[in-house]
N, CA, C and O atoms as a MOPAC input file, in Angstrom:
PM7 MOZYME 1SCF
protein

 N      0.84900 1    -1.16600 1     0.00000 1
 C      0.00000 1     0.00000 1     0.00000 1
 C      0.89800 1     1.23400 1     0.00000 1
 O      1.93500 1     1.25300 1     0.66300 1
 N      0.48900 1     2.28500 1    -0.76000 1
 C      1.55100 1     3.41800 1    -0.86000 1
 C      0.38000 1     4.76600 1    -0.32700 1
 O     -0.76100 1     4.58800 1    -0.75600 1
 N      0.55000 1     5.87500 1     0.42500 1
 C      0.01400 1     6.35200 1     1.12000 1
 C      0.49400 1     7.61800 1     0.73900 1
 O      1.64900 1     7.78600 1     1.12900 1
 N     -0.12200 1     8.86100 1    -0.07500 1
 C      0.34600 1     9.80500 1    -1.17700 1
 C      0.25300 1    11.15800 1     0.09400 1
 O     -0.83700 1    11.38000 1     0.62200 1
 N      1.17000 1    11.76900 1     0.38200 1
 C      0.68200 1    12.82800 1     1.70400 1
 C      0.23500 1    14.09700 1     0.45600 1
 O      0.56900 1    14.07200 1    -0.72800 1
 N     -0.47900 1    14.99700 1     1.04200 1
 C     -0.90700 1    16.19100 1     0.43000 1
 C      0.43900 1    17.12900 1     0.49600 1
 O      1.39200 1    16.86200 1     1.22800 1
 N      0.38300 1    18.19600 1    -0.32100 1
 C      1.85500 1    19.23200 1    -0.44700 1
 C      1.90800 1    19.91100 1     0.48900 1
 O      3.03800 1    20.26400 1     0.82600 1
 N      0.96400 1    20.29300 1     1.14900 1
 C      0.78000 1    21.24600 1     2.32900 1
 C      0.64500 1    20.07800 1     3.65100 1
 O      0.72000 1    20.47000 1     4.81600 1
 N      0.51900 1    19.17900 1     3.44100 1
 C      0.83500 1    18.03800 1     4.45300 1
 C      1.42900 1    18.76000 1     5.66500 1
 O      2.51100 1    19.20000 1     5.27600 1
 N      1.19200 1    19.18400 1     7.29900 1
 C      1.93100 1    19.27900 1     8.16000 1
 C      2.81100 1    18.20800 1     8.96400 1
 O      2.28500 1    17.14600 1     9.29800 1
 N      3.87800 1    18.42800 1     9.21400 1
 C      4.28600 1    17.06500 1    10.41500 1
 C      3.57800 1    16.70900 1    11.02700 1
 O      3.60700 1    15.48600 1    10.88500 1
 N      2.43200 1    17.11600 1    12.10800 1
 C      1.28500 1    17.30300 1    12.81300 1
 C      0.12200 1    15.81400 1    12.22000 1
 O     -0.33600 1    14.84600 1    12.82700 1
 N     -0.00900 1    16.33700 1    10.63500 1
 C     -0.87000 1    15.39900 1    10.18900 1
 C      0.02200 1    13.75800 1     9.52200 1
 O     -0.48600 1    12.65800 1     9.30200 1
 N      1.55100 1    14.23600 1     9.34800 1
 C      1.78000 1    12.93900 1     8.67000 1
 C      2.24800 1    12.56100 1    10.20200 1
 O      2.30800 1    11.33400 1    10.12300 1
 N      2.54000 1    12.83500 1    11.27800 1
 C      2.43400 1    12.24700 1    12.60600 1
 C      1.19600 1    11.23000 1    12.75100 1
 O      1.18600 1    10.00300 1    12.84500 1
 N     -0.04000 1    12.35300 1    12.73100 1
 C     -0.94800 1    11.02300 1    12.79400 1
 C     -0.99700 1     9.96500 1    11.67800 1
 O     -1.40400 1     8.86700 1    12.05700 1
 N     -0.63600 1    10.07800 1    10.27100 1
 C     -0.44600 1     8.85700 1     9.69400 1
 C      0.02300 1     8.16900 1    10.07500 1
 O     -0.59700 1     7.13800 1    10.33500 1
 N      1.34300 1     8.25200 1    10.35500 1
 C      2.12000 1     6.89700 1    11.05800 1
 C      1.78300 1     6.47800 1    12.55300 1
 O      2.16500 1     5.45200 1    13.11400 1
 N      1.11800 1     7.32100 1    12.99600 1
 C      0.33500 1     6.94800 1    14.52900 1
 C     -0.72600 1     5.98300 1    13.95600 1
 O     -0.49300 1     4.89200 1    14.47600 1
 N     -1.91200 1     5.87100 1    13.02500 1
 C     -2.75500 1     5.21100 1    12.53000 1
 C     -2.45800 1     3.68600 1    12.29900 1
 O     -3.06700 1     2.71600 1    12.75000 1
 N     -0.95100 1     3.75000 1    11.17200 1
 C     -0.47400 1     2.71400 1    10.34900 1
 C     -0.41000 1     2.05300 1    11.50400 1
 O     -1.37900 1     1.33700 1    11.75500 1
 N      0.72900 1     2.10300 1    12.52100 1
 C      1.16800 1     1.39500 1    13.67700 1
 C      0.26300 1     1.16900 1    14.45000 1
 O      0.58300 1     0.25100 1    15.20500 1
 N     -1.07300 1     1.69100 1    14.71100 1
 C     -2.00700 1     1.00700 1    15.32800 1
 C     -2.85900 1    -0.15900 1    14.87400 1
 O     -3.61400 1    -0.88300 1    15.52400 1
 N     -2.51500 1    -0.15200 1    13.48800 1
 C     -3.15500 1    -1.21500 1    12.74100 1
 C     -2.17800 1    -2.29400 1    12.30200 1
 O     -2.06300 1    -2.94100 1    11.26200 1
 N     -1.45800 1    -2.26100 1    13.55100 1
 C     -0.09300 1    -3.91600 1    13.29400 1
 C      0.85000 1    -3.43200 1    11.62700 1
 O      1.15800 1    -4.43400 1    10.98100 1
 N      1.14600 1    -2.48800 1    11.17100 1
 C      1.69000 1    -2.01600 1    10.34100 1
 C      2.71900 1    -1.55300 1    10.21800 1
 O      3.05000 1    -1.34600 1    11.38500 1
 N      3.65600 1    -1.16100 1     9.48300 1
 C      4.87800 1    -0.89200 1     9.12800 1
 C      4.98500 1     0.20900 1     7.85600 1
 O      4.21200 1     0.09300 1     6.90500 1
 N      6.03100 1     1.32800 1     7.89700 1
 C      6.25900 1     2.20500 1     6.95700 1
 C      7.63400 1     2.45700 1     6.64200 1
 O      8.60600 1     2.41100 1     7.39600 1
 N      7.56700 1     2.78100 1     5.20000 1
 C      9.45600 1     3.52200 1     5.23500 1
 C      9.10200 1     4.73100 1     4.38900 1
 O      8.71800 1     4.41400 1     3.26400 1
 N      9.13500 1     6.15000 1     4.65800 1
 C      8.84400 1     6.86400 1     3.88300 1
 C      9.97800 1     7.46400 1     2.93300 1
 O     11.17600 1     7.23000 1     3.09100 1
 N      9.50700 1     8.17100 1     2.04800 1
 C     10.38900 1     7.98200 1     1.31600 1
 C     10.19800 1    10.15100 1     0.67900 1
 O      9.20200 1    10.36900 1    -0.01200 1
 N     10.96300 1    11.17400 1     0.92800 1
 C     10.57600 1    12.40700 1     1.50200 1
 C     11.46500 1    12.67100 1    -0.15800 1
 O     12.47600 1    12.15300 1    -0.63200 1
 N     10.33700 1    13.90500 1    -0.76000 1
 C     10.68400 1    14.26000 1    -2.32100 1
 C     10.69800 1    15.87800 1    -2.09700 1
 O     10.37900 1    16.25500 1    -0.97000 1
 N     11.00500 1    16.77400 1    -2.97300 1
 C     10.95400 1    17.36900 1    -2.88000 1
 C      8.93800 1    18.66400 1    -2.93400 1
 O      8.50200 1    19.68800 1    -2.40800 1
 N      8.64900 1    17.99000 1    -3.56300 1
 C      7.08900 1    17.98800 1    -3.56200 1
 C      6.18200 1    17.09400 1    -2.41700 1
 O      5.50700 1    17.68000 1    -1.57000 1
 N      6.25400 1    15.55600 1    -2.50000 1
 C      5.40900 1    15.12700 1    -1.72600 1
 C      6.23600 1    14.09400 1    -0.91400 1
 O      7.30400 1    13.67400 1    -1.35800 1
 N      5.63600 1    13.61200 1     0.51100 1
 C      6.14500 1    12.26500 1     0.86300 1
 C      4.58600 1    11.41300 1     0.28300 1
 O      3.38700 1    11.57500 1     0.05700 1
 N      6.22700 1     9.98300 1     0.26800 1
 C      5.01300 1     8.68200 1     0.18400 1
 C      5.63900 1     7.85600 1     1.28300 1
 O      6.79200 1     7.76500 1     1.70300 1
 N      4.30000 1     7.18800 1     1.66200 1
 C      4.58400 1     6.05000 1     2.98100 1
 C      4.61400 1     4.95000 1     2.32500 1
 O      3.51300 1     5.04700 1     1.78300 1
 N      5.21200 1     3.56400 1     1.80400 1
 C      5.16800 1     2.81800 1     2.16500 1
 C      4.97100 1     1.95000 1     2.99800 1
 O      5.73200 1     1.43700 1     3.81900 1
 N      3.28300 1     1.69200 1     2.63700 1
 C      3.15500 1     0.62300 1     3.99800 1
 C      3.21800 1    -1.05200 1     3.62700 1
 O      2.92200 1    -1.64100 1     2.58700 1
 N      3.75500 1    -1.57100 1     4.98800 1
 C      4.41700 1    -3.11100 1     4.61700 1
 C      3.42600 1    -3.71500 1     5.92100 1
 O      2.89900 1    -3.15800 1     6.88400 1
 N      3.45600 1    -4.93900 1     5.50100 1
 C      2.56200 1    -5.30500 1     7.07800 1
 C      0.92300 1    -6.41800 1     6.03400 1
 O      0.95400 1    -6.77500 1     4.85700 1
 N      0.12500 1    -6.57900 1     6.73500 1
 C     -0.92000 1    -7.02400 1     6.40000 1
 C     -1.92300 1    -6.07800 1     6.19100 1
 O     -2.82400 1    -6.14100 1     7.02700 1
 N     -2.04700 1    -5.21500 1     5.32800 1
 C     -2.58900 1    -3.93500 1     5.05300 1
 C     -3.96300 1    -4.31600 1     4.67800 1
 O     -4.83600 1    -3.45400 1     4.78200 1
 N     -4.33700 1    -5.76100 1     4.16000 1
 C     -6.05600 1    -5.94900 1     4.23000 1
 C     -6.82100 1    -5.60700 1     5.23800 1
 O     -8.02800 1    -5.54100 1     5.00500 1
 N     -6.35500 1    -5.31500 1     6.55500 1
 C     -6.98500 1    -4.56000 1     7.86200 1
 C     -7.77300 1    -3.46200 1     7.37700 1
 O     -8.99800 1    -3.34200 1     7.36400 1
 N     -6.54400 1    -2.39000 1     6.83200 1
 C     -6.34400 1    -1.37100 1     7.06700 1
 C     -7.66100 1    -0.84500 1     5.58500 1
 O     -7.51800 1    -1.16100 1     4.40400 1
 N     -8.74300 1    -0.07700 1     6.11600 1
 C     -9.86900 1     0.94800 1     5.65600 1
 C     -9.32900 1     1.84400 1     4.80100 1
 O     -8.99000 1     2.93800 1     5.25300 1
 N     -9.16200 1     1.56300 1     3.49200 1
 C     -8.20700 1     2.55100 1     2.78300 1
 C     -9.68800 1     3.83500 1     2.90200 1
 O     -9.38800 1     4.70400 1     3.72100 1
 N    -10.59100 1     3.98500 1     2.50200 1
 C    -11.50400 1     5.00100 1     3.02300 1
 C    -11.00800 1     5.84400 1     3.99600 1
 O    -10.36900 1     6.87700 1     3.79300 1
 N    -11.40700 1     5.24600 1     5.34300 1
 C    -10.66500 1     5.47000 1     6.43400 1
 C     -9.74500 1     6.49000 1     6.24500 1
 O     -9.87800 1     7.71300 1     6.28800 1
 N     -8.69100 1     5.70300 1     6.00800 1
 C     -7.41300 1     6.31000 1     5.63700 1
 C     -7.60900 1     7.51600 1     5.01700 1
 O     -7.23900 1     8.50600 1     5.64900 1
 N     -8.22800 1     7.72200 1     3.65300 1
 C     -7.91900 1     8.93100 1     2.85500 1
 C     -8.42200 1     9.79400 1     3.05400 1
 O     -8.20100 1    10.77500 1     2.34400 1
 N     -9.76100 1     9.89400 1     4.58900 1
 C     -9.84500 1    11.09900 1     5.28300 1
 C     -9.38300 1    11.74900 1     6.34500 1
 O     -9.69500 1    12.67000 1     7.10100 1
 N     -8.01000 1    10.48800 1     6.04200 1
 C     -7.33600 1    11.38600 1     8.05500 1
 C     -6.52800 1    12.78000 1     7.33900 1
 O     -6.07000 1    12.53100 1     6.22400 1
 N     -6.41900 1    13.46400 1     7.58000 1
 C     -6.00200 1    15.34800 1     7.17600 1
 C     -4.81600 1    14.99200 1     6.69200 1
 O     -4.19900 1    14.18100 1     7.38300 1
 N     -4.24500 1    15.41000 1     5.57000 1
 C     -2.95600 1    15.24800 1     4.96100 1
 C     -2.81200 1    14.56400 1     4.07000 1
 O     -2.06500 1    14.99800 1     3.19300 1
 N     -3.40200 1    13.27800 1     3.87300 1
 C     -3.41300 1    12.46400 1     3.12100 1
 C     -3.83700 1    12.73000 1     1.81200 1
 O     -4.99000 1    13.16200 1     1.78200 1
 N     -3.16000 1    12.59100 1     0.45600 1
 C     -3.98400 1    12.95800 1    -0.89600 1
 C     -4.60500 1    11.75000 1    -1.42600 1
 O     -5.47800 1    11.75900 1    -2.29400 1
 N     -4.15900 1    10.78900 1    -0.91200 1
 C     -4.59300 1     9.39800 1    -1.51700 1
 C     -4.28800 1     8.30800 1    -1.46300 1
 O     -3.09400 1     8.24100 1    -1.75800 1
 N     -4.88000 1     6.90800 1    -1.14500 1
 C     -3.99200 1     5.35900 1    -1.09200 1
 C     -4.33900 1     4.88300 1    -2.04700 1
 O     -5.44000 1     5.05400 1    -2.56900 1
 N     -3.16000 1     3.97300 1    -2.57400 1
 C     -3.20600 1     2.79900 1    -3.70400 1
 C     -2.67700 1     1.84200 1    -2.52200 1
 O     -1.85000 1     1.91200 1    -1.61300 1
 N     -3.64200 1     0.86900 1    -3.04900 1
 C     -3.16500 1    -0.78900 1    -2.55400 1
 C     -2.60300 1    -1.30600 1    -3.58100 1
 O     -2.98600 1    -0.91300 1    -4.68300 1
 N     -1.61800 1    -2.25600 1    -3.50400 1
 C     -0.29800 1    -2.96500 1    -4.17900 1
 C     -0.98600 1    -4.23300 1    -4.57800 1
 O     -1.60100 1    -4.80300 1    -3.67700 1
 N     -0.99300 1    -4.84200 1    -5.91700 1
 C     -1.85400 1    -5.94700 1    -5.68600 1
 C     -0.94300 1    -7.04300 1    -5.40500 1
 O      0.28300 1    -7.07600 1    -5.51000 1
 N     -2.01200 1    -8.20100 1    -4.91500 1
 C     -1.67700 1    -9.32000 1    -4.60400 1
 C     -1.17300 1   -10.19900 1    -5.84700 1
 O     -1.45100 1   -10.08700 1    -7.04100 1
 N     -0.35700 1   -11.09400 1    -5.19000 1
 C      0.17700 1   -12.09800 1    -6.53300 1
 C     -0.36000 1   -13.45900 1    -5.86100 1
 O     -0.58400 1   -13.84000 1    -4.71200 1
 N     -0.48600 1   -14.18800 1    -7.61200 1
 C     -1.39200 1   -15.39100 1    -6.75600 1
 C      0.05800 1   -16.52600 1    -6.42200 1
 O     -0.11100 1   -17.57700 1    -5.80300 1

């Protein structure tokens, strides 16, 4: 799952992202651009409410990674 932060993103709000991820048995490595961060999330991310997710403040958007059979 890759986790797109907004440009105006505060620390404040990508704080609570990774406060969220880790409450949901999850794992991140972000990866900081000059425009946007992306989270990489690793972990069992079928938990995780991508909905949910794309209204906590900061966030521009999740893609889930697909599965291989």
């Amino acid at each position: 799952m890759l986790v797109i932060m907004k440009k105006k993103a505060t620390e404040t709000e990508l704080e609570r992202v990774k406060e969220f991820l880790v409450e949901q048995d999850c794992d991140f490595h972000q990866s900081t651009g000059t425009d946007r961060i992306i989270l990489g999330v690793v972990g069992d991310t079928r938990r995780i409410d991508r909905e949910q997710l794309r209204h906590v403040a900061g966030v521009l958007d999740v893609y889930k990674i697909p599965e291989e059979d």
